[in-house]
C-alpha positions in Angstrom: 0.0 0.0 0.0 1.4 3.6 -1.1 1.3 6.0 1.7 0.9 9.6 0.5 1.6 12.7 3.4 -0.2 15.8 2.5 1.8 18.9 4.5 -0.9 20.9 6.0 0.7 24.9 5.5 -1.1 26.2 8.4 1.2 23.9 10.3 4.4 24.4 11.4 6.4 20.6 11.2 7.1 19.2 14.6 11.2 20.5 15.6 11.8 16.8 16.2 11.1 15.4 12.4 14.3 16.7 11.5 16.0 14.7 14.0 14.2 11.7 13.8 14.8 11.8 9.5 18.4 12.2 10.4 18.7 9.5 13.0 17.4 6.8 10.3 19.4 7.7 7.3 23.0 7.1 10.0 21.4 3.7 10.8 21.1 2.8 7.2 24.2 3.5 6.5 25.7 2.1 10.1 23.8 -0.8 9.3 25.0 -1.1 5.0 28.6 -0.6 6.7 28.7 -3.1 9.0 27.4 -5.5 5.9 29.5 -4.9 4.2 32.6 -5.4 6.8 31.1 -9.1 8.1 31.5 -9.6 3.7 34.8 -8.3 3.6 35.8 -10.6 6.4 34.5 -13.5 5.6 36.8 -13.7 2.2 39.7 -12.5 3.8 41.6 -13.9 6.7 42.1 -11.2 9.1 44.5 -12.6 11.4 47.3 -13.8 9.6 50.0 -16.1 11.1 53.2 -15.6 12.8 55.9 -14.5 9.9 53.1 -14.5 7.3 52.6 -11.3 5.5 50.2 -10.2 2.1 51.9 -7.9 -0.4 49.8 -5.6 -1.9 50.5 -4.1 -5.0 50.9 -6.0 -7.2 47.5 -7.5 -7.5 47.3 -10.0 -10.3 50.5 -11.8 -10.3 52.1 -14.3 -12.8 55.7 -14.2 -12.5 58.4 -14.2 -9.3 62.2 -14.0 -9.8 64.7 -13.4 -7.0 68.5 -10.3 -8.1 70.3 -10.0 -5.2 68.2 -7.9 -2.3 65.1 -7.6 -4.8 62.1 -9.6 -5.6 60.9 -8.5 -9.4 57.2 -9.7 -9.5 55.4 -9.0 -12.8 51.8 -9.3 -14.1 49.4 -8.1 -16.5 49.8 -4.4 -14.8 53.8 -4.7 -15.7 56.5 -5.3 -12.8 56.6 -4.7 -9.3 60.0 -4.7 -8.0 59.7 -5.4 -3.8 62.5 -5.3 -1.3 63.6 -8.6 -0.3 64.7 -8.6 3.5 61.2 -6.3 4.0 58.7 -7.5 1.8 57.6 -3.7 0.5 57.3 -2.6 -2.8 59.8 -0.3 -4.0 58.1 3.3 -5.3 60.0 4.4 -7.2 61.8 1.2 -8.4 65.5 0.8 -7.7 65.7 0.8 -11.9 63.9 2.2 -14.8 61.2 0.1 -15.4 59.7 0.4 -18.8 55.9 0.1 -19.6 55.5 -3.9 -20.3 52.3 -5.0 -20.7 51.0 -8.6 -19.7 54.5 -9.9 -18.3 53.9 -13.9 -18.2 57.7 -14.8 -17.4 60.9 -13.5 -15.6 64.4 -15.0 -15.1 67.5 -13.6 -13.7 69.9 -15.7 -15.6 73.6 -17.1 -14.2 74.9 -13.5 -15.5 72.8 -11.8 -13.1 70.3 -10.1 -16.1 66.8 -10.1 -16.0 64.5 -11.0 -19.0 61.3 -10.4 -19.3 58.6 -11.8 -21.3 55.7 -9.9 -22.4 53.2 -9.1 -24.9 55.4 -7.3 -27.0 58.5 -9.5 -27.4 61.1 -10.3 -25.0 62.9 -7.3 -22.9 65.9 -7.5 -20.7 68.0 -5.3 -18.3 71.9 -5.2 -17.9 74.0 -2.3 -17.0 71.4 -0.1 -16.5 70.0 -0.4 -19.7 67.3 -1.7 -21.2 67.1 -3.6 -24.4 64.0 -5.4 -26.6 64.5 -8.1 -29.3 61.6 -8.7 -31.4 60.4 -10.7 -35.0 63.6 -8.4 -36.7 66.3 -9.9 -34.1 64.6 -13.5 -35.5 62.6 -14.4 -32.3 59.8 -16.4 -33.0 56.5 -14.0 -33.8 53.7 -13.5 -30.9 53.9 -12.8 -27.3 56.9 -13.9 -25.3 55.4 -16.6 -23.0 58.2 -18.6 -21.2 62.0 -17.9 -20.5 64.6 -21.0 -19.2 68.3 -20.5 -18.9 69.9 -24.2 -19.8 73.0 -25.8 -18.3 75.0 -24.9 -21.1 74.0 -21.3 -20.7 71.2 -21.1 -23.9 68.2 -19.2 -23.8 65.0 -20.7 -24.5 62.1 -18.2 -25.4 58.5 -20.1 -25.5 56.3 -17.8 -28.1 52.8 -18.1 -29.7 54.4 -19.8 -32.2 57.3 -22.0 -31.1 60.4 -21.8 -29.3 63.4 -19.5 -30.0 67.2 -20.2 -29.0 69.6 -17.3 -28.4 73.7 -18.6 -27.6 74.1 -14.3 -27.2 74.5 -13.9 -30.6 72.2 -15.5 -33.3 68.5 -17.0 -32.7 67.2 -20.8 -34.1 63.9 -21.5 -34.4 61.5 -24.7 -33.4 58.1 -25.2 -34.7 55.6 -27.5 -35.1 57.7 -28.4 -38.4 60.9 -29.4 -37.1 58.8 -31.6 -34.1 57.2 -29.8 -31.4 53.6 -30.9 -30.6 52.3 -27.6 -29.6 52.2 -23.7 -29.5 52.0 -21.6 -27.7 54.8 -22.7 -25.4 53.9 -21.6 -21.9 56.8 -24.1 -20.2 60.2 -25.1 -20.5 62.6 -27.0 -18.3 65.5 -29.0 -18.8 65.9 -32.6 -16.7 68.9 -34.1 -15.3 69.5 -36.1 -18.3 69.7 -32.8 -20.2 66.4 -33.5 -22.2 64.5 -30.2 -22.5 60.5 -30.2 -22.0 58.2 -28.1 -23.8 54.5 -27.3 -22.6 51.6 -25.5 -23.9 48.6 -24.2 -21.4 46.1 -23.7 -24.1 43.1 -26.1 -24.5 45.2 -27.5 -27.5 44.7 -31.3 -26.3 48.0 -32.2 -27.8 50.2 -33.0 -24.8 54.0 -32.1 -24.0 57.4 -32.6 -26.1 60.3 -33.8 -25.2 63.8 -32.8 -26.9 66.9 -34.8 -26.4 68.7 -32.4 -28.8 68.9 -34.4 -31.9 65.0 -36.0 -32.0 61.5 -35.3 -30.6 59.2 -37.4 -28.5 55.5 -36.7 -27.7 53.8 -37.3 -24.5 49.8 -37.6 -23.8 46.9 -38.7 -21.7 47.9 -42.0 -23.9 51.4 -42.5 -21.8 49.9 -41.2 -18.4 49.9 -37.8 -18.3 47.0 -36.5 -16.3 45.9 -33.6 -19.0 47.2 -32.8 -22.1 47.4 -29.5 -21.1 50.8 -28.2 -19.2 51.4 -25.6 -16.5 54.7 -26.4 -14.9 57.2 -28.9 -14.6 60.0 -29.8 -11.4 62.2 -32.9 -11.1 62.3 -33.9 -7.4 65.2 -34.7 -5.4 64.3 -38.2 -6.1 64.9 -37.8 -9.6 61.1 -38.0 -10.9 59.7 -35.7 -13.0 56.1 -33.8 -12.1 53.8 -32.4 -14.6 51.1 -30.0 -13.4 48.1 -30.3 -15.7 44.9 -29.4 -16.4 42.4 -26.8 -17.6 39.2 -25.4 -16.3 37.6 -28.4 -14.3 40.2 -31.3 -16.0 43.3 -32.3 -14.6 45.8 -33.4 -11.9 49.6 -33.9 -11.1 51.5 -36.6 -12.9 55.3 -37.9 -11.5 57.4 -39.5 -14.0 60.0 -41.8 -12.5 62.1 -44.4 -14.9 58.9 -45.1 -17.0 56.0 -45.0 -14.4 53.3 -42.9 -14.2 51.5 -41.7 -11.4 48.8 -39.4 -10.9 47.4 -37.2 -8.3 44.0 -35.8 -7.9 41.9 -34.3 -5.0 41.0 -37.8 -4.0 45.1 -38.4 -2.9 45.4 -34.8 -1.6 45.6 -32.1 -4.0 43.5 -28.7 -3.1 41.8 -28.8 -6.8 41.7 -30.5 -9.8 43.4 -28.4 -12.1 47.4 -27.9 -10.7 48.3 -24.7 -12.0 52.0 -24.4 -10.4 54.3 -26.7 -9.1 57.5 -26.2 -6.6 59.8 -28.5 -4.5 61.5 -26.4 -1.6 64.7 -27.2 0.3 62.7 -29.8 2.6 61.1 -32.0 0.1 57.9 -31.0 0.3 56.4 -30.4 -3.3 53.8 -27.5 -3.4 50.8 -28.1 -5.9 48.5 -24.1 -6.3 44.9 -24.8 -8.3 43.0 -22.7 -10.5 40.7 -21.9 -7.5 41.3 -24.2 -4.3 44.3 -22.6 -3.0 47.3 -24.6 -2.2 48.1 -28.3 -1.3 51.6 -29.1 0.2 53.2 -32.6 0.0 55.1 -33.6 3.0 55.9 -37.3 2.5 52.3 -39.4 2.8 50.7 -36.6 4.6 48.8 -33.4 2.9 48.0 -30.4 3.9 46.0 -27.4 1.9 46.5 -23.5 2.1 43.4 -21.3 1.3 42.9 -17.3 2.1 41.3 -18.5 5.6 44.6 -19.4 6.4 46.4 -16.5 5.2 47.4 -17.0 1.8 46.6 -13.5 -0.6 44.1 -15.2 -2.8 42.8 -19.0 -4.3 44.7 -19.5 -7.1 49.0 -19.6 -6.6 50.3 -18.9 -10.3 54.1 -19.1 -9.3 56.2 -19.9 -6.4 60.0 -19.6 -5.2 61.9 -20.0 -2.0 64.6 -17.1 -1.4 68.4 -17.4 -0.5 66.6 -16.8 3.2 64.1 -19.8 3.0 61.3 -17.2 2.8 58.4 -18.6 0.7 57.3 -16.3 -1.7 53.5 -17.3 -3.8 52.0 -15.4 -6.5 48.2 -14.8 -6.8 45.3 -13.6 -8.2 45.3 -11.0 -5.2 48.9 -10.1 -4.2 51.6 -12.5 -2.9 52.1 -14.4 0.1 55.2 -13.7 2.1 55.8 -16.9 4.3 59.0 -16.6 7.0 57.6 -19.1 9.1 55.6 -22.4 7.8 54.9 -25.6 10.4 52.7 -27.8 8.0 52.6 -30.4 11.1 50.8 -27.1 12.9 48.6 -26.2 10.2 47.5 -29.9 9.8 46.6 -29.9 13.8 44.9 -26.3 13.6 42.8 -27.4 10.7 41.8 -30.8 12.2 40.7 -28.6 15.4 38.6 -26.5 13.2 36.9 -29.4 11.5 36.2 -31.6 15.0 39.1 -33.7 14.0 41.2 -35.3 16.5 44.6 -34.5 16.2 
């Protein structure tokens, strides 16, 4: 029913409507306030643990690499470059940063120079200069996707459309024609064995190469792989190689070791089914981030899974590293996790307690 109030002008209003018309509009807004608080709380853990910190810019991270007292952390906004020992951002940077957009890759190589892929090509910083080599240096055309330094020294530059080698003087390109399975190339690592791996993230359902330097292999879903996508690769102390997979809802981590396969899915442990990035630290414990799960950590049999309730920045861990100090360092859709102190037996206990579990 529509109430309508007719103002009688004879009348003067009561001194108190003011007031009273006052006094309702600040409860309103106390009350949209405190909404919006208990909201803003419930995503966010408020209380973070001892030696855990959130860095804040950047916000959408993809890439972490460790020069020295510096942390570079870049993303589709560019790159952040944050003080080590401290964990804060550095404004204005210690170097001239250019304007790089999208930056999915950054490696200080055994020369101490920091490359940079982007969407524009492939940039990198020595002696306090800049330098970008593009299509007309003979880099492979499209976005720079994926840097690796191998044991020889040799860059290898993953692109839309293959992957480029640079010895520091001249470029050779690999394509589809001379035996890779798949573009764009997101991943590259190199094995103990010397046999370099190449991966592509994109929904191509093609799986992952293998490159011994003289022939190509193929690997799929048809030899064990979990996914035929790829979004990291490690090899363990043990010696076994791990492939995170997947895409969207599809996925899991598979370990390599001699010629078995094994694969990992939520059901052994993992935090969700897609494993977007992989990491080993100095104890053994291999780290598996998810699309949007947050992050399960292998400590021998047991598990134990990181979300924002426990402090990480956000769901989904794009890239991690451990510094020359041990700190943990994990990039997300929401800033990066700073971790100085981590007792997974502790977490384990806490979370148990949480769910009525017994210890």
């Amino acid at each position: 029913m529509e109430y309508i109030v007719i103002q009688d002008e004879t009348h003067e209003p009561h001194p108190l409507s003011g007031w009273l018309i006052l006094g309702v509009i600040a409860l309103v807004i106390i009350a949209i306030t405190i909404t919006f608080v208990l909201i803003g709380s419930s995503s966010e853990c408020n209380c973070l643990l001892t030696g855990w910190s959130i860095i804040r810019p950047p916000v959408v991270v993809l890439a972490l690499a460790e020069q020295r007292d510096y942390i570079w952390a870049g993303g589709p906004d560019g790159i952040v470059i944050i003080e080590r020992h401290t964990g804060k951002p550095l404004a204005p940077a210690p170097v001239d940063l250019p304007q790089l957009e999208y930056v999915r890759d950054i490696l200080v190589d055994s020369h101490n120079t920091v490359w940079v892929a982007h969407q524009a090509g492939l940039s990198h910083y020595i002696r306090g200069v800049w330098h970008k080599f593009s299509v007309s240096d003979g880099l492979l055309p499209g976005a720079v996707t994926a840097i690796f330094e191998d044991r020889d020294g040799l860059l290898w530059v993953g692109t839309e459309t293959g992957v480029s080698r640079y010895d520091g003087t001249s470029w050779q390109g690999f394509t589809v024609a001379q035996g890779l399975v798949a573009v764009p190339v997101d991943v590259i690592f190199q094995d103990s064995d010397g046999n370099l791996w190449f991966g592509s993230s994109s929904p191509n359902q093609k799986g992952i190469s293998r490159y011994n330097g003289k022939t190509w292999r193929t690997y799929t879903i048809h030899d064990g792989l979990a996914h035929n996508s790829l979004n990291g690769i490690i090899q363990d102390s043990s010696g076994a190689i791990w492939f995170a997979t997947g895409i969207g809802n599809r996925g899991g981590a598979s370990r390599l070791s001699g010629e078995t396969w094994t694969t990992f899915t939520k059901q052994e442990g993992l935090a969700g089914t897609k494993v977007r990035s992989i990491f080993q630290d100095r104890k053994g414990r291999i780290w598996f981030g998810s699309e949007f799960e947050g992050t399960a950590i292998k400590d021998g049999e047991s598990w134990v899974i990181l979300t924002p309730k426990d402090g990480l920045a956000g769901n989904e861990t794009m890239e991690m590293l451990q510094d020359s100090d041990g700190v943990f360092w994990l990039a997300t859709e929401n800033g990066i996790s700073r971790i100085k102190t981590l007792d997974v037996a502790q977490l384990r206990s806490r979370q148990q307690t949480e769910k009525g579990i017994k210890p």
